[in-house]
PyMOL Python script that loads the backbone (N, CA, C, O; Angstrom):
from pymol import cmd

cmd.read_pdbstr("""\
ATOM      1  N   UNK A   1     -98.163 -65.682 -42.419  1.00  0.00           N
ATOM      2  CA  UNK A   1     -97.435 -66.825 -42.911  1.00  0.00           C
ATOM      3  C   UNK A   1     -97.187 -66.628 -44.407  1.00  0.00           C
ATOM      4  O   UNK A   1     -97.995 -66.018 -45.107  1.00  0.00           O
ATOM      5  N   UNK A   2     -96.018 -67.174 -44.902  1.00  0.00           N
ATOM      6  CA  UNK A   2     -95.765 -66.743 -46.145  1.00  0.00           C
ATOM      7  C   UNK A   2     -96.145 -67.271 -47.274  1.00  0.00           C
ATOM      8  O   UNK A   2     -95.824 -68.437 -47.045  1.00  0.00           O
ATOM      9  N   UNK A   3     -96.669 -67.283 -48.509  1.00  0.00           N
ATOM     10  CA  UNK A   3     -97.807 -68.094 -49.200  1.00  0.00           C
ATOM     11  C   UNK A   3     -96.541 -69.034 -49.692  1.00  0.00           C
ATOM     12  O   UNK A   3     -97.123 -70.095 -49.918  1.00  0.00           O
ATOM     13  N   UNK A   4     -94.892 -69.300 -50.042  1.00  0.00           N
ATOM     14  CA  UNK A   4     -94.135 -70.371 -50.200  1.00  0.00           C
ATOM     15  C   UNK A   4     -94.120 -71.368 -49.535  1.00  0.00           C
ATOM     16  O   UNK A   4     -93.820 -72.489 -49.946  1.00  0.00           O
ATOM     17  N   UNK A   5     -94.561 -70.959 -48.019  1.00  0.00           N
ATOM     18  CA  UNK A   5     -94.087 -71.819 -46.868  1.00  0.00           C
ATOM     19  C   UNK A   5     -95.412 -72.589 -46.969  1.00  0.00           C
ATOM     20  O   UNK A   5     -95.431 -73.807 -46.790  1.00  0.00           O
ATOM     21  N   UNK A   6     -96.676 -71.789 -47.294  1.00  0.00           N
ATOM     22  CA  UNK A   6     -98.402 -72.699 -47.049  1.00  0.00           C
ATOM     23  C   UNK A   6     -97.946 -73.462 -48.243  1.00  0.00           C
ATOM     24  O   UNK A   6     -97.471 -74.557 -47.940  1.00  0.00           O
ATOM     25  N   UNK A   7     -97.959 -73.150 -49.708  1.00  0.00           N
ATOM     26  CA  UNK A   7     -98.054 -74.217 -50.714  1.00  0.00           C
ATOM     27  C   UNK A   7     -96.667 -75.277 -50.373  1.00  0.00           C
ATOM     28  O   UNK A   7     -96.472 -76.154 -51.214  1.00  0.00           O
ATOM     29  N   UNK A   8     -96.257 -75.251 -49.858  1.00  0.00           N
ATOM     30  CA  UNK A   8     -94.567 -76.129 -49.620  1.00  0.00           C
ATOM     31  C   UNK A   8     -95.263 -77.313 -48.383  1.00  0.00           C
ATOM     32  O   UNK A   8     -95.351 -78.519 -48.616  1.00  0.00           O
ATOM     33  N   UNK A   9     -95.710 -76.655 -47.065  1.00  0.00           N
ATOM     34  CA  UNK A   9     -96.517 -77.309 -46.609  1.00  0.00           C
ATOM     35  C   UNK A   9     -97.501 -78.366 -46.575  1.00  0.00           C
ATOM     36  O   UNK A   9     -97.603 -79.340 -45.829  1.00  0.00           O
ATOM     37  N   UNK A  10     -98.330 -77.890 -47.718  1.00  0.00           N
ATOM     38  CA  UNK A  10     -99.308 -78.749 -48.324  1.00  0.00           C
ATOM     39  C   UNK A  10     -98.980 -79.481 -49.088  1.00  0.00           C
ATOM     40  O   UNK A  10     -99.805 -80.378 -49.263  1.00  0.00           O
ATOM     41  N   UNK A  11     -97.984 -79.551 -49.761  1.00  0.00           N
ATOM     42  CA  UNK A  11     -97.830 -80.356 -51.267  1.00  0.00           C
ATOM     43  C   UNK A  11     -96.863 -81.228 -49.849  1.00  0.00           C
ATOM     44  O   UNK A  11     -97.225 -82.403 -49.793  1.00  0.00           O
ATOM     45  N   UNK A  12     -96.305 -81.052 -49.296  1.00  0.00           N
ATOM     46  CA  UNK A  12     -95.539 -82.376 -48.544  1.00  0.00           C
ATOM     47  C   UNK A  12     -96.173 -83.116 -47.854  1.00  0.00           C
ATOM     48  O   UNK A  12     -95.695 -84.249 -47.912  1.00  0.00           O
ATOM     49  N   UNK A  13     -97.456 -83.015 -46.896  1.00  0.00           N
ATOM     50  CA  UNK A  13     -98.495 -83.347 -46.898  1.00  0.00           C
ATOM     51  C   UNK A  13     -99.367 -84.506 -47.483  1.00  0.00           C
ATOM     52  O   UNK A  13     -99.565 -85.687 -47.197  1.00  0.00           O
ATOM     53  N   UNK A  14     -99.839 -83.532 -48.531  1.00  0.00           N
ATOM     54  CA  UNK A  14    -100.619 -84.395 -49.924  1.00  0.00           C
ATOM     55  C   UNK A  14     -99.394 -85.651 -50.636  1.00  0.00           C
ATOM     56  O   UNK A  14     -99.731 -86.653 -51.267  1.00  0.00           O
ATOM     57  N   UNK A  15     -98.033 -85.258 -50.329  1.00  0.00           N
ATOM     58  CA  UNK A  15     -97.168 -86.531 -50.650  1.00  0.00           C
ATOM     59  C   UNK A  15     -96.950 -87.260 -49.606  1.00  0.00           C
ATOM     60  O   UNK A  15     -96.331 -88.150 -50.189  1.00  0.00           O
ATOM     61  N   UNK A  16     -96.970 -87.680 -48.241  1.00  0.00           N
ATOM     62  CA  UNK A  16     -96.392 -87.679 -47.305  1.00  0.00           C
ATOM     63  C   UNK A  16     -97.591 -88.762 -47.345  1.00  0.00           C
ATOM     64  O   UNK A  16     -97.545 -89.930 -47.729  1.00  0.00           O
ATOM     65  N   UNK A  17     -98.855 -87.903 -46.750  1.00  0.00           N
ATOM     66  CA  UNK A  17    -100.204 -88.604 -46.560  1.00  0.00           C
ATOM     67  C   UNK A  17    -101.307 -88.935 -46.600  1.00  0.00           C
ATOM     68  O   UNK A  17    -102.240 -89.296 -45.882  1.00  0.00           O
ATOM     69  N   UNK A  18    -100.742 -88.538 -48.700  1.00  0.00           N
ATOM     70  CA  UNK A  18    -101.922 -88.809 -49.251  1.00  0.00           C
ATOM     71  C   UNK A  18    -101.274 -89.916 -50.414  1.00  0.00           C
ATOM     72  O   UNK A  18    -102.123 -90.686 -50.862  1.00  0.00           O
ATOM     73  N   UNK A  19     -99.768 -90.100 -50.995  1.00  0.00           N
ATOM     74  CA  UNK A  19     -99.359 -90.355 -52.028  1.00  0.00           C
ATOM     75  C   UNK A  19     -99.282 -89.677 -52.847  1.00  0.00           C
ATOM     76  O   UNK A  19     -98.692 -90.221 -53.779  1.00  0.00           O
ATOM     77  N   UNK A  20     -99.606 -88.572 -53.084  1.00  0.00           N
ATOM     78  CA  UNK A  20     -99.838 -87.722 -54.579  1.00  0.00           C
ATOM     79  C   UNK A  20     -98.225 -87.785 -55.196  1.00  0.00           C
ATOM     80  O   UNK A  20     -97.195 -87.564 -54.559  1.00  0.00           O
ATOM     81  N   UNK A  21     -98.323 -88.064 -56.278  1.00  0.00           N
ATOM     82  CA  UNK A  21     -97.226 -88.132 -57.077  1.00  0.00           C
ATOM     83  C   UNK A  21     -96.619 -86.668 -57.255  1.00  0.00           C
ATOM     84  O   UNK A  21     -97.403 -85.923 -57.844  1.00  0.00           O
ATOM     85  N   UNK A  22     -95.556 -86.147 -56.931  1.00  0.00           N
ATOM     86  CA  UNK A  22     -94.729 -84.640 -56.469  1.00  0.00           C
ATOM     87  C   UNK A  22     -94.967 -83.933 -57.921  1.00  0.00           C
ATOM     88  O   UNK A  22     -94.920 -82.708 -57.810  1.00  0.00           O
ATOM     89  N   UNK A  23     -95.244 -84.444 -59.440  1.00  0.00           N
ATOM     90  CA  UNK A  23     -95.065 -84.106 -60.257  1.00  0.00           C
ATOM     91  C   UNK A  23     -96.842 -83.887 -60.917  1.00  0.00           C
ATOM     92  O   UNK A  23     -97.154 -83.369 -61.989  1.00  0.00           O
ATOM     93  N   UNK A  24     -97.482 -84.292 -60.186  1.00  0.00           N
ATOM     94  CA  UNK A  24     -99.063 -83.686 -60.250  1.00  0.00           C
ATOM     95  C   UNK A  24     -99.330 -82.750 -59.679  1.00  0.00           C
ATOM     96  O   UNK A  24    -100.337 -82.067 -59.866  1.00  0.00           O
ATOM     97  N   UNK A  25     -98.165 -82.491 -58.598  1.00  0.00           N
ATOM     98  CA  UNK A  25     -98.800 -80.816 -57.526  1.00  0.00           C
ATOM     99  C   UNK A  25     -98.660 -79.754 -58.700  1.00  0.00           C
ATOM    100  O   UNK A  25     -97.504 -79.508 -59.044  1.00  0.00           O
ATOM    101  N   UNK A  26     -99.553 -79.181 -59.270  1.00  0.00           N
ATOM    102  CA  UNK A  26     -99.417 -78.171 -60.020  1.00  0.00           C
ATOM    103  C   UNK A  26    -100.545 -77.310 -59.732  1.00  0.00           C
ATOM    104  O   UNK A  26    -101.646 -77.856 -59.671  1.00  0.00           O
ATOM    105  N   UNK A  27    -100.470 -76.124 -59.554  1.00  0.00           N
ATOM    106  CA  UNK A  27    -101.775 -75.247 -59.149  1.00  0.00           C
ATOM    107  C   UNK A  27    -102.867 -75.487 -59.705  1.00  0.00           C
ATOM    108  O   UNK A  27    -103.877 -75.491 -59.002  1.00  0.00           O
ATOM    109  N   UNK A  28    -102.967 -75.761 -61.169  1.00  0.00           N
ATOM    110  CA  UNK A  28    -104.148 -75.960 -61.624  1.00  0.00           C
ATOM    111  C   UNK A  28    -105.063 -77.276 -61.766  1.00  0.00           C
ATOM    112  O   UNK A  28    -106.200 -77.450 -62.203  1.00  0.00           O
ATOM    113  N   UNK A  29    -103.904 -78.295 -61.107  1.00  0.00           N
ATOM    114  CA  UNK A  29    -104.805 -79.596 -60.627  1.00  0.00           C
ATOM    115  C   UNK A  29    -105.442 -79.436 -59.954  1.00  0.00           C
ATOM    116  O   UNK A  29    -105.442 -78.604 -59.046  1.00  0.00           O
ATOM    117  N   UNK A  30    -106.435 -80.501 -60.337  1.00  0.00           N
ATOM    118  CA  UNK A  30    -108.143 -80.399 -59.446  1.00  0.00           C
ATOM    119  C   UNK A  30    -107.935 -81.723 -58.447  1.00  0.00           C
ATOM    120  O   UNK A  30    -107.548 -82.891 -58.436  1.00  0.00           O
ATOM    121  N   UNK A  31    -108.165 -81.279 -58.103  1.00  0.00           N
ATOM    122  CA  UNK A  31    -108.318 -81.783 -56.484  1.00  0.00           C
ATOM    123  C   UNK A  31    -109.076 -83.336 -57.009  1.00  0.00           C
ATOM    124  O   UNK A  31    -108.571 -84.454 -56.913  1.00  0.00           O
ATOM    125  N   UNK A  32    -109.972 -83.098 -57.384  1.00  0.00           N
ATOM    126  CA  UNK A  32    -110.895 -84.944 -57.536  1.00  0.00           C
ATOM    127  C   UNK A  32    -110.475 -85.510 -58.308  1.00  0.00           C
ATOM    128  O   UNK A  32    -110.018 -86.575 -57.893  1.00  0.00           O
ATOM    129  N   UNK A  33    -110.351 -85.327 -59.521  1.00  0.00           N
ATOM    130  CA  UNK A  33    -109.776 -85.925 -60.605  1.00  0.00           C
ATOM    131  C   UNK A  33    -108.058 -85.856 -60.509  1.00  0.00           C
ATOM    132  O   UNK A  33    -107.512 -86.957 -60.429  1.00  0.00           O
ATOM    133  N   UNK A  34    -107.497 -85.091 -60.511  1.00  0.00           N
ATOM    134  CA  UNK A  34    -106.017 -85.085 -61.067  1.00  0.00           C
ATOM    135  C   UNK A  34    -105.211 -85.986 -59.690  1.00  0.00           C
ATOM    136  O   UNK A  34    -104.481 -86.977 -59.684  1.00  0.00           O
ATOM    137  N   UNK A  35    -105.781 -85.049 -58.530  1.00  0.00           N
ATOM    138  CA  UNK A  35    -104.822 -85.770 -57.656  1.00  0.00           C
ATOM    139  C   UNK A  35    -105.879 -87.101 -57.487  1.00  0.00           C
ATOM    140  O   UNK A  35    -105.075 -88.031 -57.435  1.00  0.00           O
ATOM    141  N   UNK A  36    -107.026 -87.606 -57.391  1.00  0.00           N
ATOM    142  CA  UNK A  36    -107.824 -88.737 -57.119  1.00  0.00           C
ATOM    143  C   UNK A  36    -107.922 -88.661 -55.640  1.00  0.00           C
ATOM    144  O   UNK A  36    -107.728 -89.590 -54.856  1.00  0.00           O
ATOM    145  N   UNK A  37    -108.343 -87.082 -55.276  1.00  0.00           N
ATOM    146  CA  UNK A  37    -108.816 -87.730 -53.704  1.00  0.00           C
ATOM    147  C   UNK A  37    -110.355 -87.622 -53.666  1.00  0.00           C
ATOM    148  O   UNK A  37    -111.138 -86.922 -54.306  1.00  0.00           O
ATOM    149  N   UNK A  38    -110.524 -88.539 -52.712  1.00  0.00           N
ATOM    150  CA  UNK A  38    -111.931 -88.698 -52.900  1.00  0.00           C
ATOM    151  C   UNK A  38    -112.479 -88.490 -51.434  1.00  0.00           C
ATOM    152  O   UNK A  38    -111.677 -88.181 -50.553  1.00  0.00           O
ATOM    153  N   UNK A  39    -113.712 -88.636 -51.167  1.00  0.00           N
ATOM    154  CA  UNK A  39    -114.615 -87.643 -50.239  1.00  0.00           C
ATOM    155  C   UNK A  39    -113.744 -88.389 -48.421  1.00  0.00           C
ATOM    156  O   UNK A  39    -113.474 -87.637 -47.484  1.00  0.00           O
ATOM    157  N   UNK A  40    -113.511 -89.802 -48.397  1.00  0.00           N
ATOM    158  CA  UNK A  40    -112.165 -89.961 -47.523  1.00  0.00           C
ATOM    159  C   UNK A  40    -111.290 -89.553 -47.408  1.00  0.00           C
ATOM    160  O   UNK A  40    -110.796 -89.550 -46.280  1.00  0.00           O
ATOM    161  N   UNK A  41    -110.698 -89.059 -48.343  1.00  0.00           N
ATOM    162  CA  UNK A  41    -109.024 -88.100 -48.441  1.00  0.00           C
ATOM    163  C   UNK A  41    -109.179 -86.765 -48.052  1.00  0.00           C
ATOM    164  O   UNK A  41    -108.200 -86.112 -47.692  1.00  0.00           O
ATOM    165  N   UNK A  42    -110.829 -86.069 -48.103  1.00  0.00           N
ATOM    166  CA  UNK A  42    -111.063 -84.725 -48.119  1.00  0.00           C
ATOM    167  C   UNK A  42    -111.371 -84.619 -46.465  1.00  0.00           C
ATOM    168  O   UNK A  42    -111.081 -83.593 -45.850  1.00  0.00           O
ATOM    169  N   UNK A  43    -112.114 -86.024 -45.672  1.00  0.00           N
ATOM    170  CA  UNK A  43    -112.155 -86.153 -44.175  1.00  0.00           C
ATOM    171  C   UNK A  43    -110.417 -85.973 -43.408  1.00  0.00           C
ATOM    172  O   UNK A  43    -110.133 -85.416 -42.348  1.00  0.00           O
ATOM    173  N   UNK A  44    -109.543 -86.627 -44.343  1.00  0.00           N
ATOM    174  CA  UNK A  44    -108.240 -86.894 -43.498  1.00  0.00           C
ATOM    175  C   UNK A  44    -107.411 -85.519 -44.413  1.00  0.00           C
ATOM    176  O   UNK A  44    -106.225 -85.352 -44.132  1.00  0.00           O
ATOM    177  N   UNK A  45    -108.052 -84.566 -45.488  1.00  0.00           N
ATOM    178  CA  UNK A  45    -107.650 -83.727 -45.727  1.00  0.00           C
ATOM    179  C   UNK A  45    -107.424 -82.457 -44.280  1.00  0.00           C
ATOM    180  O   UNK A  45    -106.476 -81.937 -43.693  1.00  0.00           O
ATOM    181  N   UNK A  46    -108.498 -82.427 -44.240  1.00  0.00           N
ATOM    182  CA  UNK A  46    -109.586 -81.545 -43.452  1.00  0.00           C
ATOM    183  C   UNK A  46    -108.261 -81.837 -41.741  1.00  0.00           C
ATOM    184  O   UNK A  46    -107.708 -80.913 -41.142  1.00  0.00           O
ATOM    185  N   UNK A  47    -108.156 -82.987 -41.482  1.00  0.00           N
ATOM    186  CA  UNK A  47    -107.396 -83.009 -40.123  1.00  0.00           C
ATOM    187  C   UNK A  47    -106.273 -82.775 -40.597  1.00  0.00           C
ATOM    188  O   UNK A  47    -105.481 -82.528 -39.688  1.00  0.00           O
ATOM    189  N   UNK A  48    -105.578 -82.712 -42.126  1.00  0.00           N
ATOM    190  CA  UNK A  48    -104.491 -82.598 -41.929  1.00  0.00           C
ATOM    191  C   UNK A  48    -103.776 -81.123 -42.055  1.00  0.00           C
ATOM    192  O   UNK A  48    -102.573 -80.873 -41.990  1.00  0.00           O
ATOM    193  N   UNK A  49    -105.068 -80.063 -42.290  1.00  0.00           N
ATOM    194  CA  UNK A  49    -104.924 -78.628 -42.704  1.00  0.00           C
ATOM    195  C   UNK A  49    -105.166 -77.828 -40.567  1.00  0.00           C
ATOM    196  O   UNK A  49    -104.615 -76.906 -39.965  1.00  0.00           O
ATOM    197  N   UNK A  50    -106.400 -78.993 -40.129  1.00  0.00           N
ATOM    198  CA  UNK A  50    -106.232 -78.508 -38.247  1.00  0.00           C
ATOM    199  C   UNK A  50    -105.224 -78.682 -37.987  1.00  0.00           C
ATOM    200  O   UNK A  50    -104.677 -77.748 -37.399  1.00  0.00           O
ATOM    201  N   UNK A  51    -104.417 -79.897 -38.247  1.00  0.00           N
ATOM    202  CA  UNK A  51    -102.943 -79.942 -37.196  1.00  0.00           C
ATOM    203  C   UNK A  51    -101.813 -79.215 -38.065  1.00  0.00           C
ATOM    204  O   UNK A  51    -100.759 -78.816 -37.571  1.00  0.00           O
ATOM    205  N   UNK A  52    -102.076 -79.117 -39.117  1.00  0.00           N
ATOM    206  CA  UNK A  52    -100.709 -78.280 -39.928  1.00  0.00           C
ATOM    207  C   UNK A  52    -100.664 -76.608 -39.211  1.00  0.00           C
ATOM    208  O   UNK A  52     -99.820 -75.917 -38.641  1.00  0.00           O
ATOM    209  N   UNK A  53    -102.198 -76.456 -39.656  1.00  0.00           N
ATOM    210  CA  UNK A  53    -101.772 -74.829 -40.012  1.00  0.00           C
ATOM    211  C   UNK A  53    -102.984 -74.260 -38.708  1.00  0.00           C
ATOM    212  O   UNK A  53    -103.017 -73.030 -38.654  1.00  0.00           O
ATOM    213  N   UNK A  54    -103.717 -74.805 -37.933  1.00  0.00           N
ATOM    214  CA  UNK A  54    -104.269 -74.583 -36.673  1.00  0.00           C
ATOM    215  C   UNK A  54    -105.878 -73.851 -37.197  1.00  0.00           C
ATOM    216  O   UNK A  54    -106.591 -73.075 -36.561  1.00  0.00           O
ATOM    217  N   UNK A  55    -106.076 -74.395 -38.483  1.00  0.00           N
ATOM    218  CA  UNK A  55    -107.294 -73.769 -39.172  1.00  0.00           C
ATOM    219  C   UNK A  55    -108.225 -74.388 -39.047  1.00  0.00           C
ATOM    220  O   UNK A  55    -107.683 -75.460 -38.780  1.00  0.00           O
ATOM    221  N   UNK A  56    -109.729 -74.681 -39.013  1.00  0.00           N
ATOM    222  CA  UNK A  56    -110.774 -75.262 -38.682  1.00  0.00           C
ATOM    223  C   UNK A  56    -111.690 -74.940 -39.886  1.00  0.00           C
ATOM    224  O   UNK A  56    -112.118 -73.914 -40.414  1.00  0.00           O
ATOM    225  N   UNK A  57    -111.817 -76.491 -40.119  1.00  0.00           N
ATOM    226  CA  UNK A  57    -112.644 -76.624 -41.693  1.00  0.00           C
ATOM    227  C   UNK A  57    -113.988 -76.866 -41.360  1.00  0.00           C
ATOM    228  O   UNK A  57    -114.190 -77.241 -40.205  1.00  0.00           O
ATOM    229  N   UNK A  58    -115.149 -76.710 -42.264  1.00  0.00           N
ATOM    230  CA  UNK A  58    -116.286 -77.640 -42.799  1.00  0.00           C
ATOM    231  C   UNK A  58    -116.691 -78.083 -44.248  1.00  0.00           C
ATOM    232  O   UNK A  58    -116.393 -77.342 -45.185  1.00  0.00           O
ATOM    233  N   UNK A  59    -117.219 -79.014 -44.427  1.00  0.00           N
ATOM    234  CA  UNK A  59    -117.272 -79.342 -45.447  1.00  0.00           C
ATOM    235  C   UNK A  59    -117.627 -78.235 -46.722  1.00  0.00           C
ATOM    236  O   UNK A  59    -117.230 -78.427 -47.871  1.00  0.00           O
ATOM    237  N   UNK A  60    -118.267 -77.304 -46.396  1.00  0.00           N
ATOM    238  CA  UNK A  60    -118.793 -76.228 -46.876  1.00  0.00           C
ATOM    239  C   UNK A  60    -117.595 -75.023 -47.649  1.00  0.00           C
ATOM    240  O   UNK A  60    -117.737 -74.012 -48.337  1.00  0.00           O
ATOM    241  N   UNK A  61    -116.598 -75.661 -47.184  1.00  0.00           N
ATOM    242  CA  UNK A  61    -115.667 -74.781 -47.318  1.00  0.00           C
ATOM    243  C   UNK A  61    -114.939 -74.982 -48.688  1.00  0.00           C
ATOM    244  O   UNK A  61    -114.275 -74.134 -49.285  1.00  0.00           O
ATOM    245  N   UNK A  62    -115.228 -76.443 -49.120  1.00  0.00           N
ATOM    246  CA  UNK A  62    -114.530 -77.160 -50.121  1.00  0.00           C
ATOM    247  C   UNK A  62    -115.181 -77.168 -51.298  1.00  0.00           C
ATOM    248  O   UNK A  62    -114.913 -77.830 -52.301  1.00  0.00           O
ATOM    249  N   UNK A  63    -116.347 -76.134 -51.062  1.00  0.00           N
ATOM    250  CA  UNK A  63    -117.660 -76.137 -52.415  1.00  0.00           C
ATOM    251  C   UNK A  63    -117.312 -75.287 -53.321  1.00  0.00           C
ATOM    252  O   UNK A  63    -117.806 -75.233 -54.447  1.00  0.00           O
ATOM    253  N   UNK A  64    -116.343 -74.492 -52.837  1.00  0.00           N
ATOM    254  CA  UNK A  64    -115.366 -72.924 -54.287  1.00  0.00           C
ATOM    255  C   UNK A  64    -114.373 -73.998 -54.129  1.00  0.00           C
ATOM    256  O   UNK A  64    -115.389 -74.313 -54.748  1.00  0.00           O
ATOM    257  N   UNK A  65    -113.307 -75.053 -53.927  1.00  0.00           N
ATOM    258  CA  UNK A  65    -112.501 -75.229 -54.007  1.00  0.00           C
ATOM    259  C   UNK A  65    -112.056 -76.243 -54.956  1.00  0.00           C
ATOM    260  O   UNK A  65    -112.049 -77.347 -54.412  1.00  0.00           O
ATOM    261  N   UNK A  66    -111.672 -76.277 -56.206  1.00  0.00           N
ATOM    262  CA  UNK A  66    -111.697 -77.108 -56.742  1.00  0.00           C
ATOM    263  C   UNK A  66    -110.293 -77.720 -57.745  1.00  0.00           C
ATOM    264  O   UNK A  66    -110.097 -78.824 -58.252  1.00  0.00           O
ATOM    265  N   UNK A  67    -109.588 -76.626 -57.742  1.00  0.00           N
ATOM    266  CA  UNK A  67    -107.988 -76.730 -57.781  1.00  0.00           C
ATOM    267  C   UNK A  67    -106.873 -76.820 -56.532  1.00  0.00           C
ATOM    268  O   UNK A  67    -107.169 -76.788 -55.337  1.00  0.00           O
ATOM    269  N   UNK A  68    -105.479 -76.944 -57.104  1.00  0.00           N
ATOM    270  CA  UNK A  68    -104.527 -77.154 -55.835  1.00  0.00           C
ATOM    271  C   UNK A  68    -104.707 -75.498 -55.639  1.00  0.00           C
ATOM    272  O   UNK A  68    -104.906 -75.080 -54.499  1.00  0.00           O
ATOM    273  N   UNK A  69    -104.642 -74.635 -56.674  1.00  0.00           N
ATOM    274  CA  UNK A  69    -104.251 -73.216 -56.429  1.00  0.00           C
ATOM    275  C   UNK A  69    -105.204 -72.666 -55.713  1.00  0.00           C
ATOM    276  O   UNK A  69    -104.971 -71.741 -54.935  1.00  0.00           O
ATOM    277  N   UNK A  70    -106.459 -73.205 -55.907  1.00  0.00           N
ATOM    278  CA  UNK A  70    -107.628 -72.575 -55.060  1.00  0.00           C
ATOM    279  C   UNK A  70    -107.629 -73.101 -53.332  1.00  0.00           C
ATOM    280  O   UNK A  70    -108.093 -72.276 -52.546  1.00  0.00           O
ATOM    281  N   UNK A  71    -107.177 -74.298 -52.807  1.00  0.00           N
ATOM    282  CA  UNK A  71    -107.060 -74.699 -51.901  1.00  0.00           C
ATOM    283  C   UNK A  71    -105.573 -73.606 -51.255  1.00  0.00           C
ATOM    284  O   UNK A  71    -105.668 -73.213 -50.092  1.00  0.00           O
ATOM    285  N   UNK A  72    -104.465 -73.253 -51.972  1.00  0.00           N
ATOM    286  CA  UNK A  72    -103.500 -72.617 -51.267  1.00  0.00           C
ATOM    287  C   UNK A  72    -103.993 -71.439 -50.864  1.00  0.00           C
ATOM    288  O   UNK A  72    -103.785 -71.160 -49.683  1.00  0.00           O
ATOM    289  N   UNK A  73    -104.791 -70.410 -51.737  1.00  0.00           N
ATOM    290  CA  UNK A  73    -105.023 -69.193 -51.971  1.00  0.00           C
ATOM    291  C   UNK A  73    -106.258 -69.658 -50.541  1.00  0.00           C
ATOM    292  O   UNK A  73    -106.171 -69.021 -49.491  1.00  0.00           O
ATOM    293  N   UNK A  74    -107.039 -70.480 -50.642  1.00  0.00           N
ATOM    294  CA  UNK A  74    -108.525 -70.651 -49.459  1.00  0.00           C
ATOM    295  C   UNK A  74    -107.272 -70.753 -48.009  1.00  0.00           C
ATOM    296  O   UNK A  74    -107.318 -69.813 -47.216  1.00  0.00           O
ATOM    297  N   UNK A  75    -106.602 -71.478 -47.838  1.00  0.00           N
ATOM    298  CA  UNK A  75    -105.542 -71.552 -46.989  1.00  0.00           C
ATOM    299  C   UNK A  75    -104.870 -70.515 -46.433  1.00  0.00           C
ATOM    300  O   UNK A  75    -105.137 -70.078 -45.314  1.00  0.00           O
ATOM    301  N   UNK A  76    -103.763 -69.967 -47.343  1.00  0.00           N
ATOM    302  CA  UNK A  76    -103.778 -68.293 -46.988  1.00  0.00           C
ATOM    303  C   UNK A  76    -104.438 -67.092 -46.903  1.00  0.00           C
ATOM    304  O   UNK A  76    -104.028 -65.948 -46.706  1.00  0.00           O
ATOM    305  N   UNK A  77    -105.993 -67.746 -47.161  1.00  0.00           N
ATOM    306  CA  UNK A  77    -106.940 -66.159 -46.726  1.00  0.00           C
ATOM    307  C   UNK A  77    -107.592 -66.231 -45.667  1.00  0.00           C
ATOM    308  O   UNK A  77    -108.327 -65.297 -45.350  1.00  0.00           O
ATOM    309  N   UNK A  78    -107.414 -67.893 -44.503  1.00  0.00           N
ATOM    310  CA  UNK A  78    -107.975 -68.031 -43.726  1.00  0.00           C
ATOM    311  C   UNK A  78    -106.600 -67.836 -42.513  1.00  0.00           C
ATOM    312  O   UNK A  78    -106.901 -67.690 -41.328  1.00  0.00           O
ATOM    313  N   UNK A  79    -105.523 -67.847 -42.824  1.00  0.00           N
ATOM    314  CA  UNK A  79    -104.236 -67.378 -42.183  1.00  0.00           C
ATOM    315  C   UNK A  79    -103.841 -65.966 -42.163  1.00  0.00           C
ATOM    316  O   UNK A  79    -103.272 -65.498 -41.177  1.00  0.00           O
ATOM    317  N   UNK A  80    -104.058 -65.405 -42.990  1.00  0.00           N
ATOM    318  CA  UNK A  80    -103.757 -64.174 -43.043  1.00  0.00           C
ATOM    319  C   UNK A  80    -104.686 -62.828 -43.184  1.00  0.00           C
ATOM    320  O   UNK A  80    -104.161 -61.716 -43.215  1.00  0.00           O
TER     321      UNK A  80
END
""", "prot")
cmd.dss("prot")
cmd.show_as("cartoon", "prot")
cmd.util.cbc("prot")
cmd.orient("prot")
């Protein structure tokens, strides 16, 4: 899968059904603070990365992850 199509994916997503304002998706936003999701957003994160991209999370997974860029790059290394 092509890493335009995963970050394009996700950021419509995180706007779609999370609210994130389109002009905060920037790679180096952090996930808790910048976008404000909090440990609920990371439960309905988590289902929204199984039905997108057919990947299977645990919480454990989100403990290196702490930017948008680190979540695309964790995304495409579990796809490809």
């Amino acid at each position: 899968m092509e890493k335009d199509f995963i970050i394009n994916k996700i950021n419509d997503f995180l706007i779609d059904e999370f609210e994130v304002d389109a002009e905060e998706l920037k790679p180096e936003a952090n996930l808790k603070e910048t976008l404000e999701l909090d440990s609920l957003d990371f439960v309905d994160l988590v289902v929204s990365v199984e039905s997108n991209f057919n990947v299977k999370l645990v919480a454990e997974d989100f403990v290196s992850i702490i930017t948008l860029q680190d979540f695309y790059n964790f995304i495409d290394s579990r796809l490809n």
